[in-house]
C-alpha positions as CSV (number, residue, x, y, z in Angstrom):
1,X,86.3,78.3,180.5
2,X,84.7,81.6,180.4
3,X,83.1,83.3,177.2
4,X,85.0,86.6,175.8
5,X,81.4,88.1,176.7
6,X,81.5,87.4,180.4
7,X,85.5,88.2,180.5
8,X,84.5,91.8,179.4
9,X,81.3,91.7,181.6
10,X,83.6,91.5,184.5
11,X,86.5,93.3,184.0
12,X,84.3,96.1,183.4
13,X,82.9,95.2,186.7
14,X,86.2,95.4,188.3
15,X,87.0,98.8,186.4
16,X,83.9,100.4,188.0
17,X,84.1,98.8,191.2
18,X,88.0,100.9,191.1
19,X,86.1,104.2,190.0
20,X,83.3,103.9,192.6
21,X,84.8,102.6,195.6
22,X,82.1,99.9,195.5
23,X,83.2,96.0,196.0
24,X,82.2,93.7,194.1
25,X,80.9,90.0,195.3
26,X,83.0,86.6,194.8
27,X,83.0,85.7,191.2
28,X,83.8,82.2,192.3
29,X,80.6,82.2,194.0
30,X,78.8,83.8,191.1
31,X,80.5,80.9,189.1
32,X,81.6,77.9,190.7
33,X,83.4,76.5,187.9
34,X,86.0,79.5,187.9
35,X,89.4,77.7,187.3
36,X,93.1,79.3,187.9
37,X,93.3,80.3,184.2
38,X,90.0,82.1,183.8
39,X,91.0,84.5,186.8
40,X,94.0,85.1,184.9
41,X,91.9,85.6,181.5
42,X,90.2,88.2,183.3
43,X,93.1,90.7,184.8
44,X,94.5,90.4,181.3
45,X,91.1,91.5,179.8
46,X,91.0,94.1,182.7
47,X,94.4,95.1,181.8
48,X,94.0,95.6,178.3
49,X,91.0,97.6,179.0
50,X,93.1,100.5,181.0
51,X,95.9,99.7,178.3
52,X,93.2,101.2,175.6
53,X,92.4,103.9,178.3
54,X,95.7,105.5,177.9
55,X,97.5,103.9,180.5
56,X,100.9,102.0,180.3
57,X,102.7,98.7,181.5
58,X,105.7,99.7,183.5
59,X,106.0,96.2,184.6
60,X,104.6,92.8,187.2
61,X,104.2,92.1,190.5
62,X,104.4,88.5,192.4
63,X,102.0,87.6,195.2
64,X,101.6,84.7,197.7
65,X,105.1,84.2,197.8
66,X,105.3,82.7,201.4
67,X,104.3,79.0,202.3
68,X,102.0,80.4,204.7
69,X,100.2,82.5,202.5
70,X,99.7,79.5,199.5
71,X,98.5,77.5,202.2
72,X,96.0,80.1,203.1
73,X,94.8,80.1,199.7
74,X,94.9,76.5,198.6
75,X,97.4,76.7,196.1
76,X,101.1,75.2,195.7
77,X,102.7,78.2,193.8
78,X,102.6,82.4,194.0
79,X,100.4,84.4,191.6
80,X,100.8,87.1,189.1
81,X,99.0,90.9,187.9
82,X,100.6,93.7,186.1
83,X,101.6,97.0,187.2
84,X,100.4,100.3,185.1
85,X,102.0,103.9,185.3
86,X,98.8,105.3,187.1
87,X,99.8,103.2,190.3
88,X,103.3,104.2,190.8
89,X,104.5,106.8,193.3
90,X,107.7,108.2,193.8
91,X,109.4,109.3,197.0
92,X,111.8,112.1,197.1
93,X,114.7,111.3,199.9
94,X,114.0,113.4,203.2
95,X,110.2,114.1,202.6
96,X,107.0,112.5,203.1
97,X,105.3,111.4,200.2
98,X,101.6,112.1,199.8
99,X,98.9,109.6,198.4
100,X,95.4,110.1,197.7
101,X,93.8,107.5,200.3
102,X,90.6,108.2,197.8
103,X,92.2,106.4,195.3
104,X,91.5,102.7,197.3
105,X,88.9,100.9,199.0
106,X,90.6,99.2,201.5
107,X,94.7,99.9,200.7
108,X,97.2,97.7,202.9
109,X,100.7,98.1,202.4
110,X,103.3,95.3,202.0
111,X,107.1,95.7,201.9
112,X,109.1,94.6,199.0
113,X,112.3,94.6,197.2
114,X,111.8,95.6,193.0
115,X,114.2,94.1,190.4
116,X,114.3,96.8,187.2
117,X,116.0,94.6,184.4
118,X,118.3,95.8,181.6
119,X,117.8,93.0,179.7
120,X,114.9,90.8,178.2
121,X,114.3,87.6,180.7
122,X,111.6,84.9,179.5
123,X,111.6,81.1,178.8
124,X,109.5,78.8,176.9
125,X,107.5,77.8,179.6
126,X,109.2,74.8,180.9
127,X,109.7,74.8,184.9
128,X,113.4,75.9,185.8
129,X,114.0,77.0,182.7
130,X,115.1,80.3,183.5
131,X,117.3,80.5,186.6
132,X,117.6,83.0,189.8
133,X,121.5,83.2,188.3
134,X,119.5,84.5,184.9
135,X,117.8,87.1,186.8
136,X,120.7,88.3,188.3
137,X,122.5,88.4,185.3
138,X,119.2,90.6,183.4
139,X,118.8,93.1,186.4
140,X,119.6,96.4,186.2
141,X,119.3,97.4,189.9
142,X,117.4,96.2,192.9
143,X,115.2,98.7,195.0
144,X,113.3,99.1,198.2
145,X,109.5,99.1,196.7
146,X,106.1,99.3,198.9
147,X,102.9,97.6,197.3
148,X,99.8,98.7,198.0
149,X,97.6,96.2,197.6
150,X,93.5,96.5,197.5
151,X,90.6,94.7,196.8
152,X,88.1,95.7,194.2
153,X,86.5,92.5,195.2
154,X,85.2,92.2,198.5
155,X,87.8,89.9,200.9
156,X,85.1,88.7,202.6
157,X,81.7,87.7,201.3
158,X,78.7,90.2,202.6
159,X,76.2,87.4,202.8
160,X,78.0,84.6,204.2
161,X,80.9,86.1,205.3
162,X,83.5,83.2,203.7
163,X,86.3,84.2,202.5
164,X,87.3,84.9,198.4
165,X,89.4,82.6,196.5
166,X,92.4,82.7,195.0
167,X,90.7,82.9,191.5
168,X,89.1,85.8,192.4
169,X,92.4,87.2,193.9
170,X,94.2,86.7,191.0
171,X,91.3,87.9,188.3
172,X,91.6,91.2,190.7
173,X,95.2,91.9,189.3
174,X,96.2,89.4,191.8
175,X,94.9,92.6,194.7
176,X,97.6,94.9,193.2
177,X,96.7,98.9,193.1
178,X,99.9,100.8,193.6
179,X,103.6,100.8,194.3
180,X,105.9,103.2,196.2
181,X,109.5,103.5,195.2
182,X,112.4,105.9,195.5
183,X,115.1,104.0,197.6
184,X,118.4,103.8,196.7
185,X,119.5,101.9,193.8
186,X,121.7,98.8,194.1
187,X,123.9,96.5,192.1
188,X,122.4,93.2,192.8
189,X,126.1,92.1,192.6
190,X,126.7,94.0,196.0
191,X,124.0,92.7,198.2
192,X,123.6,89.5,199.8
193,X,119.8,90.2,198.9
194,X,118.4,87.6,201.1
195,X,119.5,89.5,203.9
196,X,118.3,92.6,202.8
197,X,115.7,94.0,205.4
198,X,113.4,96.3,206.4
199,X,111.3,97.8,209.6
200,X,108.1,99.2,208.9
201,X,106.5,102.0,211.1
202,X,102.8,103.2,210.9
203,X,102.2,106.1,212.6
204,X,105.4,106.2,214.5
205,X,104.9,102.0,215.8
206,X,107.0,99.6,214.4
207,X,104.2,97.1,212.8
208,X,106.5,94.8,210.7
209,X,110.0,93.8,210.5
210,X,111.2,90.8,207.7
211,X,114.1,89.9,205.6
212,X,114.0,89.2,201.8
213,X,114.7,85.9,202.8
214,X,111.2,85.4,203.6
215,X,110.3,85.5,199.7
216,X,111.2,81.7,199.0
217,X,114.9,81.9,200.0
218,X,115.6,84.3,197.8
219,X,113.7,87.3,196.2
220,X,115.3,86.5,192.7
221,X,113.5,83.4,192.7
222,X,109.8,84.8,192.2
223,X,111.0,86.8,189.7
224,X,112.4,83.6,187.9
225,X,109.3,81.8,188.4
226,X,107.3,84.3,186.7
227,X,109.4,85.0,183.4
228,X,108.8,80.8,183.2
229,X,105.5,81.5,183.5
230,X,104.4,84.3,181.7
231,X,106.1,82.5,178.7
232,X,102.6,80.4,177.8
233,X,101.0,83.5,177.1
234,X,103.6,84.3,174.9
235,X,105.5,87.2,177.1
236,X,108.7,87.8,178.6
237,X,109.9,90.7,181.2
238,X,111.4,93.6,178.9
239,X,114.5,95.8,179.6
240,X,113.2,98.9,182.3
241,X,110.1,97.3,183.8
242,X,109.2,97.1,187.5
243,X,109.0,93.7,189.0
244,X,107.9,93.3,192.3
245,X,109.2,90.1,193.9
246,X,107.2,89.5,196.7
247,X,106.2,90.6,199.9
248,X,108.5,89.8,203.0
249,X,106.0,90.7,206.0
250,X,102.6,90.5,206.3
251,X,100.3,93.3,204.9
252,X,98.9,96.0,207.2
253,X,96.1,98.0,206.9
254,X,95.8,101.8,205.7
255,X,93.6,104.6,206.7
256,X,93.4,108.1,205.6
257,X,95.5,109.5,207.6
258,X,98.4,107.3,208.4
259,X,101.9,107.8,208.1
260,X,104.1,104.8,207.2
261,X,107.7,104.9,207.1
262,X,109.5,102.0,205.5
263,X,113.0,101.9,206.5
264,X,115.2,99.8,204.2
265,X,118.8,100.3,206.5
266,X,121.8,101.1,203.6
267,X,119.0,100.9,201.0
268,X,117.1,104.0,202.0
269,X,113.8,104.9,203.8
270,X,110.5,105.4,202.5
271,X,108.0,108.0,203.7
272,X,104.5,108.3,202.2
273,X,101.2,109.3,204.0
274,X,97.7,108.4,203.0
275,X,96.2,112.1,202.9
């Protein structure tokens, strides 16, 4: 298990790394033994760091959602980071949105579907525990969300060009660096949310199409998983936060410059550019 020393030796590695631009190299390399839970130790250090810098927890996101994608990484189950107030942008409905492309390294954009709860949802840990009917029941709305995901540690590694792992993934706020929002906002009551979709253009060509079916049956169910979840570390999801659910196609590249439109059907479009 890693000392508090090197947790804080490498969060603040990962907070310059965001500042600068600069990646950092594979801390699994740099530490062979890295388990699950000390990647997790360190985006919580990380995150408490920009906590004491001023900035707040609007709410969670939930990665490697798809089979495919847990394959990929060698692991049976999604992953988790936290989402903070200086990564969220709004859209305003009939204009593009601007964002800063000098805010990222690398940015690639995944489409989502965001739960915002009215009520507090956690368990004690136990698998199951709390239910995709719970979820349901705690959710305020449901919205059409873009992530922006980015590595602050380098995807691939510069010497030997194998890939990270998914502890270094997850101890980099399991890759999360923004979110894009300002669909419409829907009773979960009225949607048959696995059939909720979404075609997503970049630059005019349609790069990705995918239902909310593609997030383990059921979007609801990530969000489930991950109340159960955060429960060990003694949290729960609170009234008003953000929760990401899972990306339903795969995630495409940005570049300054590129316009994306994310068009949700009955749910709204989203229009952003990386100026």
């Amino acid at each position: 298990m890693f000392s508090d020393e090197l947790l804080i030796q490498l969060a603040q590695e990962l907070d310059a790394s965001e500042k600068s631009r600069m990646q950092v190299e594979h801390f699994s390399k740099r530490y062979p033994g890295m388990t699950i839970e000390d990647g997790y130790r360190v985006s919580r250090t990380w995150v408490r760091m920009q906590v004491a810098a001023g900035r707040k927890i609007i709410g969670h996101k939930i990665g490697l959602t798809s089979r495919a994608m847990q394959q990929a990484s060698q692991i049976d189950e999604p992953d988790f980071g936290t989402l903070l107030d200086s990564m969220l942008f709004t859209c305003v409905e009939g204009q593009e949105l601007a964002i800063p492309a000098s805010r990222f390294i690398a940015p690639r954009v995944e489409v989502e579907l965001a739960f915002v709860l009215k009520s507090p949802l956690g368990g004690s840990g136990r698998a199951g525990e709390v239910t995709l009917q719970d979820v349901l029941d705690a959710t305020d709305y449901v919205t059409p969300a873009i992530e922006i995901i980015d590595a602050r540690i380098e995807q691939f590694d510069r010497h030997t060009r194998a890939m990270r792992k998914v502890y270094d993934t997850i101890s980099d706020n399991a890759a999360n660096a923004g979110v894009v929002v300002g669909g419409r906002r829907a009773d979960p009551a009225g949607l048959d949310l696995p059939w909720c979709g979404a075609v997503l253009r970049q630059n005019g060509v349609v790069e990705e199409t995918g239902l909310a079916a593609g997030v383990q049956g059921h979007p609801a169910i990530g969000v489930a998983w991950l109340a159960n979840k955060l429960a060990p570390w003694g949290e729960t999801l609170q009234p008003g936060q953000l929760i990401l659910a899972g990306s339903f196609t795969r995630p495409v590249a940005a570049r300054q410059g590129d316009g994306f439109e994310a068009d949700y059907g009955p749910l709204g479009v989203l229009r952003f550019r990386f100026s």
